[in-house]
C-alpha positions in Angstrom: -42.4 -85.5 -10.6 -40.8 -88.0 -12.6 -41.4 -88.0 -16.6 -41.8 -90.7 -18.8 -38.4 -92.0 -20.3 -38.8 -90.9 -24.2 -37.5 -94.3 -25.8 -37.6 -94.8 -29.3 -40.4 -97.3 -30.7 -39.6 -101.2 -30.7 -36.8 -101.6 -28.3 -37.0 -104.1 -25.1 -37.4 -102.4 -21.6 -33.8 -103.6 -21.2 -32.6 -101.1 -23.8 -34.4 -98.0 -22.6 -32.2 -95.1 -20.6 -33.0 -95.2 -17.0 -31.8 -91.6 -16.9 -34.3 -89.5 -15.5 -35.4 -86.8 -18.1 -35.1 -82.8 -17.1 -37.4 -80.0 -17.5 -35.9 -77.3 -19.4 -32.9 -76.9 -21.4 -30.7 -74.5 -19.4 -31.2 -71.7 -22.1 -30.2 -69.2 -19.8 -29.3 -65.6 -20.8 -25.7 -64.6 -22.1 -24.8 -63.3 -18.4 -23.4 -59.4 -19.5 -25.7 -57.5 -17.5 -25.5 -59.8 -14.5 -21.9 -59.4 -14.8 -21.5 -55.7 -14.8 -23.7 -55.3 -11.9 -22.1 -57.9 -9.9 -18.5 -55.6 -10.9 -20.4 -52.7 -9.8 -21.1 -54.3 -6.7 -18.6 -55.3 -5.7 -16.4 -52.2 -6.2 -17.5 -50.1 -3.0 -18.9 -51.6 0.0 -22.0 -48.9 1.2 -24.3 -47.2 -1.7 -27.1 -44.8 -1.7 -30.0 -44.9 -3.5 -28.7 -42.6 -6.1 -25.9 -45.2 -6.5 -28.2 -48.1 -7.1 -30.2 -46.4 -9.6 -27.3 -45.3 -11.6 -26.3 -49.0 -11.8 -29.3 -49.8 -13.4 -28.8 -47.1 -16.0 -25.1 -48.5 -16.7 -24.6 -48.7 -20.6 -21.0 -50.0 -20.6 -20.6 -52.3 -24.0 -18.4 -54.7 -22.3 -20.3 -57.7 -24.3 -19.5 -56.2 -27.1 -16.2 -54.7 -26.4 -13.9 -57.8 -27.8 -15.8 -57.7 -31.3 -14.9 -54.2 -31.8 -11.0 -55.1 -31.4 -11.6 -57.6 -33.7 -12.8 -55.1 -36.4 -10.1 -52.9 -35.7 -7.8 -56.4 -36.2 -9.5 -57.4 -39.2 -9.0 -54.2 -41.0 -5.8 -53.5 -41.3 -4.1 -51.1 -43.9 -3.6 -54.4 -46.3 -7.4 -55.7 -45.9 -8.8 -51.8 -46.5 -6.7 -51.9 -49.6 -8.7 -49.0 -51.8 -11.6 -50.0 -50.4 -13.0 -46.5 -49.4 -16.1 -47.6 -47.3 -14.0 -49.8 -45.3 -11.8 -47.4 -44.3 -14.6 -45.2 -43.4 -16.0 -48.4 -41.5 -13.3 -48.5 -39.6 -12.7 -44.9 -39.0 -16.2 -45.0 -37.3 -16.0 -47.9 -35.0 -12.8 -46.7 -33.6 -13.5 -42.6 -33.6 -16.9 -43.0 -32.0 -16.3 -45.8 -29.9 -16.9 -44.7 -26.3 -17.3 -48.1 -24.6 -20.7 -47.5 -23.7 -24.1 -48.7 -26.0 -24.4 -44.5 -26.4 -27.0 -43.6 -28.6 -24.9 -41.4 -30.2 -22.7 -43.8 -31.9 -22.1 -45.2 -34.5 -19.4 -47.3 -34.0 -21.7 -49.3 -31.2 -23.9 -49.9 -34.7 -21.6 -51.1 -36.8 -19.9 -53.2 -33.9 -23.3 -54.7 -33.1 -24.2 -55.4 -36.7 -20.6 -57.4 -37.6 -21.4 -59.1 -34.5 -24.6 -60.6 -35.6 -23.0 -61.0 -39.5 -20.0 -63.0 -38.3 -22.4 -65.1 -36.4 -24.6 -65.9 -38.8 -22.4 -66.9 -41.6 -20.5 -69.1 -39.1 -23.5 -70.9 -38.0 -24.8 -71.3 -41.5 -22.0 -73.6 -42.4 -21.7 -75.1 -39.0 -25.3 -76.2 -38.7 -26.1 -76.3 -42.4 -27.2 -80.3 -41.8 -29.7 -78.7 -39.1 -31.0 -76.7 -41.6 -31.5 -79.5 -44.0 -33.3 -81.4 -41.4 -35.5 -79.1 -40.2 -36.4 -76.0 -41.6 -38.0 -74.3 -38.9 -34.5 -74.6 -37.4 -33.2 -71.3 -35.6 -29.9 -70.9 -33.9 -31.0 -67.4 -32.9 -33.3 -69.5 -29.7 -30.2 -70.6 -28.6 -28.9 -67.8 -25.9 -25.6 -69.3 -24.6 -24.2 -69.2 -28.6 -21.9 -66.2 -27.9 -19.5 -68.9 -26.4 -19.0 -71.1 -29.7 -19.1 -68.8 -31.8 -15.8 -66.9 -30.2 -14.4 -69.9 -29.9 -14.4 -70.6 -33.6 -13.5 -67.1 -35.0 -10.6 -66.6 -32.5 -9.0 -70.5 -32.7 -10.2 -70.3 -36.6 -10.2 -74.4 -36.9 -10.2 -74.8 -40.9 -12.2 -77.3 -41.3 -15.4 -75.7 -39.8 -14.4 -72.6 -41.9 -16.9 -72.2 -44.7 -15.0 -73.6 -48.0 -15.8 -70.1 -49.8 -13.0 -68.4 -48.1 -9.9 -69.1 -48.4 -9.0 -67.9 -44.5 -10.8 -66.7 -41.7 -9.9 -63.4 -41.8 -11.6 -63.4 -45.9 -14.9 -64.6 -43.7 -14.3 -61.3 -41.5 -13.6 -59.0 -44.3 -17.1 -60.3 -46.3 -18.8 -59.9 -43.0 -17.7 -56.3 -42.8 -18.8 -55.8 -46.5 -21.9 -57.0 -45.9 -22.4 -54.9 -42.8 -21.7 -51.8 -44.9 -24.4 -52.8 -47.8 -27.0 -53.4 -45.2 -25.5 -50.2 -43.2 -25.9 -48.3 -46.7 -29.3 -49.3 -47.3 -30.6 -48.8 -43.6 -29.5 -44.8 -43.4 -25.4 -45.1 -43.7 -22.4 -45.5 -42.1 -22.7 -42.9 -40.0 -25.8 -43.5 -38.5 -26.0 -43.8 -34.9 -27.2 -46.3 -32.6 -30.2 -44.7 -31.7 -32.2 -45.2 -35.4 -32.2 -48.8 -34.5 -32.6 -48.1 -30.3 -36.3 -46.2 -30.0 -38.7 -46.4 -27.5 -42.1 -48.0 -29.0 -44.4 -47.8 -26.2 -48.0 -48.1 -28.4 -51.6 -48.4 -26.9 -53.6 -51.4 -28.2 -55.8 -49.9 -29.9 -53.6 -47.2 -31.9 -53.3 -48.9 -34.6 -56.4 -50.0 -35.2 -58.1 -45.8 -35.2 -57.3 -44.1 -38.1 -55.7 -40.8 -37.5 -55.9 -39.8 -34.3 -54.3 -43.1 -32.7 -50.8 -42.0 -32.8 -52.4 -39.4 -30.1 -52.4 -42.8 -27.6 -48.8 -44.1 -27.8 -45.9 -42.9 -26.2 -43.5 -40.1 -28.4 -40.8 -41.9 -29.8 -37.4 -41.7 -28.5 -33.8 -42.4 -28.9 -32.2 -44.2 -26.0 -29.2 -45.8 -24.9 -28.4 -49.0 -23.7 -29.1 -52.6 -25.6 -29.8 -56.2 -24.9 -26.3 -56.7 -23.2 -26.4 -53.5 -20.6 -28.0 -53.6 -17.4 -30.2 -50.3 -18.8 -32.0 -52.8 -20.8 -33.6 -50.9 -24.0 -34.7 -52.7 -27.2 -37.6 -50.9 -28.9 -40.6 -52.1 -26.5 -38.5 -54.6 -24.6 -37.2 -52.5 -21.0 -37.4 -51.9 -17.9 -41.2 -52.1 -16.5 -40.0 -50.5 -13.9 -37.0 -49.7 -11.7 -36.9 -49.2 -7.7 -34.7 -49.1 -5.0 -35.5 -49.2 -1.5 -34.0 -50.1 2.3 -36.7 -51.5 4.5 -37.4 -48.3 6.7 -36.2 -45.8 4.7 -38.7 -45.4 2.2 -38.7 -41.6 2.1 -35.2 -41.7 0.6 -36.5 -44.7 -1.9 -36.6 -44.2 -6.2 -39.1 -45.5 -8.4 -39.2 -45.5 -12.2 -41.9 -46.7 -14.6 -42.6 -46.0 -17.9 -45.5 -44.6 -19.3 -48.2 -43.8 -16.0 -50.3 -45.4 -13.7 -53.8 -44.6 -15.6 -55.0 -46.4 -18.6 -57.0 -43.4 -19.7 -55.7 -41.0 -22.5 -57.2 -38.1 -21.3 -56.0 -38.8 -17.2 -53.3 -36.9 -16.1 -51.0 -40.1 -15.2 -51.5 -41.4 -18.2 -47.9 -40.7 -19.5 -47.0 -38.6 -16.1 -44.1 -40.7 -14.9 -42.4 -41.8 -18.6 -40.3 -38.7 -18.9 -38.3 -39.4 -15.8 -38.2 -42.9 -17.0 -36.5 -41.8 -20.1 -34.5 -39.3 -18.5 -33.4 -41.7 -15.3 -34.2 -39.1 -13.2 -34.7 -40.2 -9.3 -39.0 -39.8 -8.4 -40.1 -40.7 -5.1 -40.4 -44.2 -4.0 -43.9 -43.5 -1.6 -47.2 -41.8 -3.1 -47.9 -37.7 -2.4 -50.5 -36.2 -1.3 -54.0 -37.9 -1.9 -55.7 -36.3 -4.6 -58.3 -38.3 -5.8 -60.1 -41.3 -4.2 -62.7 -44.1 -5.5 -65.1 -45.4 -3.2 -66.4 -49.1 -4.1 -69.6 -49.9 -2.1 -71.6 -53.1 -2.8 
């Protein structure tokens, strides 16, 4: 299907593009999960099932792996000064630094949080005539701006630098300050990744009984992984489900999916299958034994 060229008003047929316009706007995603699984791939040549399924449960923070060296750069003895809480900062983000989106660290936190501080400042200036043009404006919609954004704060070009600081490194240090105020305010320093990482699997209608609602949703629970990881856990925003499976060996298949196959709070697979969700432990890929059955007849 061909669409209409979008020409502006009052111009001759000779003046309008004869490009073709596109659907779409190649928004893809960032590319860090598809990346570590294609690693993972490629780094043995047969795999069981167990193998496959402990891909998909891979946490490893390599998207965010450069911005916590460029904490531990940014803080140095000179930039701490007497500043306690930076110190402390970056005590954290290198002591509990593990590599993977754990949900027991804090460093992964506070490396997540400068992440999206440094961005936003940068792309405040950058785009501030975007802003003035249209207010409903949001860089945030825009998935591929990990790219740009590296670029600047690693070749540091001065005249996109914000003319409040004096360097790019000053624009670092602020952004670490502000990470530690909002860090302070949100539980502290210290707190790990899992206070902003919890399950929140809710029934429709929870909210909306008084009391006994809470009864319908899922417990809450900590969990690693992030946005970036091929275990992909953001509050409600997961897995659906996870299987692996060979075409004739079905017996030996997994499947994973959260929460259970009934709808009904008082059925028992109404929450019988979350726990190994949570947990990633392997369940069977076929059904057991038949237990119940429902007979439609017209």
């Amino acid at each position: 299907m061909k669409l209409p060229s979008l020409s502006p008003p009052n111009t001759t047929p000779d003046a309008v593009d004869s490009t073709p316009a596109k659907l779409g706007d190649g928004n893809y995603e960032v590319g860090s999960r598809a990346r570590i699984i294609r690693d993972r791939l490629m780094a043995k040549e047969r795999f069981a099932p167990s193998d496959l399924l402990d891909i998909q449960l891979e946490t490893s923070a390599t998207f965010l792996s450069r911005w916590h060296d460029l904490i531990l750069r940014t803080l140095t003895p000179a930039a701490i000064g007497d500043k306690g809480d930076r110190a402390q900062f970056r005590e954290l983000v290198e002591r509990t630094w593990d590599g993977h989106a754990s949900a027991g660290s804090a460093g992964y936190r506070l490396t997540r949080m400068f992440r999206e501080q440094v961005s936003e400042t940068v792309i405040t200036f950058v785009l501030a005539e975007c802003y003035e043009t249209d207010a409903s404006f949001n860089y945030r919609t825009v998935r591929r701006r990990e790219g740009p954004i590296w670029k600047l704060v690693t070749e540091r070009p001065m005249h996109l630098l914000d003319p409040q600081y004096a360097t790019w490194d000053a624009l670092l240090v602020g952004a670490v300050d502000r990470v530690i105020e909002r860090a302070v305010r949100e539980g502290g320093l210290s707190t790990p990744w899992s206070r902003s990482n919890v399950t929140a699997y809710r029934h429709p209608l929870s909210s909306a009984i008084p009391i006994v609602g809470r009864w319908l949703d899922m417990p809450l629970h900590p969990l690693s992984g992030d946005l970036y990881t091929p275990r992909m856990q953001w509050g409600a925003d997961a897995a659906s489900q996870r299987m692996v499976v060979s075409p004739g060996r079905e017996a030996s298949g997994i499947m994973h999916m959260p929460t259970g196959q009934s709808g009904h709070p008082l059925s028992p697979y109404y929450a019988n299958s979350h726990e190994a969700w949570l947990k990633g432990e392997p369940t069977p890929f076929l059904p057991g034994t038949t237990e119940h059955t429902l007979t439609l007849t017209p």
